[in-house]
N, C-alpha and C positions, 0 to 999 in steps of 0.2 A: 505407408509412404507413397505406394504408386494411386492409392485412393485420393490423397491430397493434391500430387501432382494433376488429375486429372480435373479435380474441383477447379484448381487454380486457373488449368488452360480453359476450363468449360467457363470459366469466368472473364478471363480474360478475351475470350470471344464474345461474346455477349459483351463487353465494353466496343472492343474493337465495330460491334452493328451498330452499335447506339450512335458512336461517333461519326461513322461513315451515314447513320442518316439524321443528322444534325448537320452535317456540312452540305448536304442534298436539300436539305427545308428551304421550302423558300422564306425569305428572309422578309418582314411585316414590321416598316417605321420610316422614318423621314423621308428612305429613296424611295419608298413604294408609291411615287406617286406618278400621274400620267401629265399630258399635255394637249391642249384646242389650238388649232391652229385655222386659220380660214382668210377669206378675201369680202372686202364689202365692195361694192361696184353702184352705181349708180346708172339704169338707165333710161337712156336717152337724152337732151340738149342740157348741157349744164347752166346752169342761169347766168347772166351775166350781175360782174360782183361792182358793185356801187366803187366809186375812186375816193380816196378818204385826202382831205386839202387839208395839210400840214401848215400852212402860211404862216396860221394863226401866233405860232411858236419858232421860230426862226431853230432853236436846239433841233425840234424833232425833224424841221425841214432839211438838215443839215446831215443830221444824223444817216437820212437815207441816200443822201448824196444826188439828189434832185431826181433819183428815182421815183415814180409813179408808185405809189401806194393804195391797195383797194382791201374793202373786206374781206373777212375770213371766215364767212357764214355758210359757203360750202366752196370746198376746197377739192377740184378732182384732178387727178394725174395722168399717168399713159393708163391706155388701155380701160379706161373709165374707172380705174380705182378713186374711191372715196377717203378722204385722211379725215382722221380729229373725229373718227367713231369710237364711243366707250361700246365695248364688250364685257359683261360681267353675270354670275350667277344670280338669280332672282328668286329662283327656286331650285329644292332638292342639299345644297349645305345640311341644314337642320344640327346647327349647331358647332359645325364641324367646318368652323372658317378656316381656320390655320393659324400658323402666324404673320404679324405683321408686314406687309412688302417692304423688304430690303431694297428696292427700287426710292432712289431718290425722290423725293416730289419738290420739285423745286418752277418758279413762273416769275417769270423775269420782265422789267420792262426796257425793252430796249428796241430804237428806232421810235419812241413812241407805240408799239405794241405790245401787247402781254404775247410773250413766247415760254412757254407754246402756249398757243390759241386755246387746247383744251388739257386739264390735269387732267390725271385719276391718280386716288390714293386711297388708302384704307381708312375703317371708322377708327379715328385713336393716331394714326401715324401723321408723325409731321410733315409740316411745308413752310420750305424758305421761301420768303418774296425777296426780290432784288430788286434794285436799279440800278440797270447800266450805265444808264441816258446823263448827259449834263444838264439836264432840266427836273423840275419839280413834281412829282407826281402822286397821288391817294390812290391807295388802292381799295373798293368796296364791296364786297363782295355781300348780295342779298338773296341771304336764304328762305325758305319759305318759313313765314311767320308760326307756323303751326309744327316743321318740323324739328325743331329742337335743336337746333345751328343756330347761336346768335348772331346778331348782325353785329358789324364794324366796320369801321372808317379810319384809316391810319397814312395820315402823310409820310413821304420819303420825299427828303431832298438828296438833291445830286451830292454823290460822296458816302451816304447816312448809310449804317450799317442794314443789316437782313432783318428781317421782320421773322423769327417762327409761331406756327400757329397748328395748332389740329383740330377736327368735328367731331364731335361727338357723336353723331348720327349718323345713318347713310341716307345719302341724297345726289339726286341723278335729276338735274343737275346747277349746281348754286350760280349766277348770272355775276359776273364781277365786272365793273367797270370803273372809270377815272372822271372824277368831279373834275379837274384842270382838262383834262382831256377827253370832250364828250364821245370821240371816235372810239375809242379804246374798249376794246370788249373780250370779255373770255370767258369759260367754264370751268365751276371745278367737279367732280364726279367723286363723288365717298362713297362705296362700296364698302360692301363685306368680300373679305374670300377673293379669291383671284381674281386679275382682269388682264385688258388688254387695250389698247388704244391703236386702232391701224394707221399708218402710217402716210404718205404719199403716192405708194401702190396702192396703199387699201389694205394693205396684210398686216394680219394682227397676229398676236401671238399671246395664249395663257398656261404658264409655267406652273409646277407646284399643286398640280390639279388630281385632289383624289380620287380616287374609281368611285364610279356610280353612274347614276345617270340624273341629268342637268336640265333646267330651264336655264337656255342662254339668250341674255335682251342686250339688244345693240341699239344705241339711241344716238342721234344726231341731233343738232340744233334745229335744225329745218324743217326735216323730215319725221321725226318723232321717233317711234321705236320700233321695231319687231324683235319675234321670240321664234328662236328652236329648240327642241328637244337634242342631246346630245348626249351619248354613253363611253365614258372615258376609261380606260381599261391603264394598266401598271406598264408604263414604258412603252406604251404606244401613244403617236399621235392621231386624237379623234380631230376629224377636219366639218367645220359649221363653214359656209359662206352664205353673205346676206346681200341682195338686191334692193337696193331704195330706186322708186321710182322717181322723174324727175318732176316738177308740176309745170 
C-alpha cells in the first residue's frame, strides 16, 4: 500500500512539472506576431502643387465651397513628413502572407477627388468605390496590361450605390482616374502581407508582421521607390524610416 502511495505522489509530481512548464512555453500563433513602424520625410523644397479649376462642373466647384484646390502628387506636412507613401514586403514573406487585411479599403469621390489620393489593400481583399459628390463621375482605374489586373471603366452617378471590386494580382501601383473629370487622380497599391500607407506626418505603421527579417519598399508617385532591410522580432516594434529626395 505505502509502495502505491508513493507511485501515485511520484506521479502526480511529474504531472504537476509538466504543467508548470506548459504554462511557462511561450506560446507560437496568431499573437506571435511583431510590428514596423517608421517616418518617410522628404528632403529639401517641396515642389509647388499645380491648382486644379473646378469651373468646368459648377457641383465640384461648389462642393469645395470656392476653396482653391491643387494636386495631390506629393503631399508634405510639419516637419517635412511625406503622406500617401505605400510601405510593404517585397521580399522575405515566402509564402507566408497572412491573412487578408481587416482594414477597410474603401476610395471615395468626393469634392471631385478620390479620397484618399492613395489605397493599399491586399491581393484578393475588397474595395468599395463611392460617390459622395452631387455630380457624375467613372471611375478607371489602368493596370498594367501585362500584370494581370483587368482594366474597367464604371460610371456612378450622383446617389448610385458602391461599386465592389478586388485584384487579383499585386501591383504597386494601378493609376486611376475620371473620364468626366480629367483632374481626378489616384492610386491603388495591391500587395501581399502587410503594409502601411504614411499619413500627413509621414508615420506609417505595419501590424500583424511575422518575425524575420524583411525587404521593405516604400514607393511614392513622384519619387519612385526605395528598400530596407528590416528584422522584426514577437511583440517588439522594428522601426524602417525612409528619406525621399526632393528634385
Amino acid at each position: 500500500m505505502k509502495a502505491q502511495l508513493r507511485i501515485a505522489a511520484f506521479t502526480l509530481s511529474l504531472l504537476l512539472v509538466a504543467l508548470a512548464f506548459i504554462r511557462s512555453a511561450p506560446t507560437v500563433g496568431a499573437s506571435a506576431t511583431g510590428q514596423i513602424v517608421g517616418t518617410i520625410k522628404l528632403d529639401g523644397q517641396a515642389p509647388h502643387l499645380k491648382p486644379i479649376d473646378m469651373s468646368k462642373d459648377p457641383a465640384c466647384a461648389q462642393a469645395n465651397g470656392g476653396a482653391p484646390v491643387a494636386a495631390e502628387n506629393v503631399v508634405v506636412g510639419a516637419n517635412g513628413g511625406l503622406a500617401n507613401v505605400v510601405v510593404y514586403i517585397s521580399q522575405g514573406l515566402a509564402g507566408n502572407e497572412g491573412a487578408i487585411s481587416s482594414q477597410p479599403a474603401t476610395i471615395d469621390q468626393r469634392g471631385c477627388k478620390y479620397v484618399p489620393h492613395v489605397v493599399a489593400l491586399n491581393v484578393g481583399q475588397h474595395m468599395t468605390v463611392l460617390n459622395s459628390d452631387k455630380t457624375a463621375h467613372n471611375i478607371h482605374p489602368q493596370p498594367s496590361p501585362t500584370g494581370g489586373n483587368g482594366q474597367w471603366n464604371k460610371s456612378q452617378t450622383a446617389g448610385a450605390g458602391p461599386i465592389d471590386v478586388a485584384w487579383a494580382n499585386q501591383e504597386v501601383a494601378i493609376p486611376v482616374k475620371c473620364n468626366i473629370h480629367p483632374w481626378m487622380r489616384a492610386y491603388i497599391a495591391v500587395v501581399k502581407g502587410p503594409f502601411g500607407v504614411s499619413n500627413d506626418t509621414g508615420s506609417f505603421r505595419m501590424d500583424n508582421v511575422p518575425p524575420g527579417t524583411y525587404t521593405l519598399t516604400a514607393w511614392q508617385e513622384t519619387f519612385g521607390t526605395q528598400t530596407q532591410v528590416v528584422t522584426v522580432a514577437t511583440g517588439k516594434p522594428a522601426t524602417s524610416d525612409f528619406t525621399f529626395k526632393a528634385k
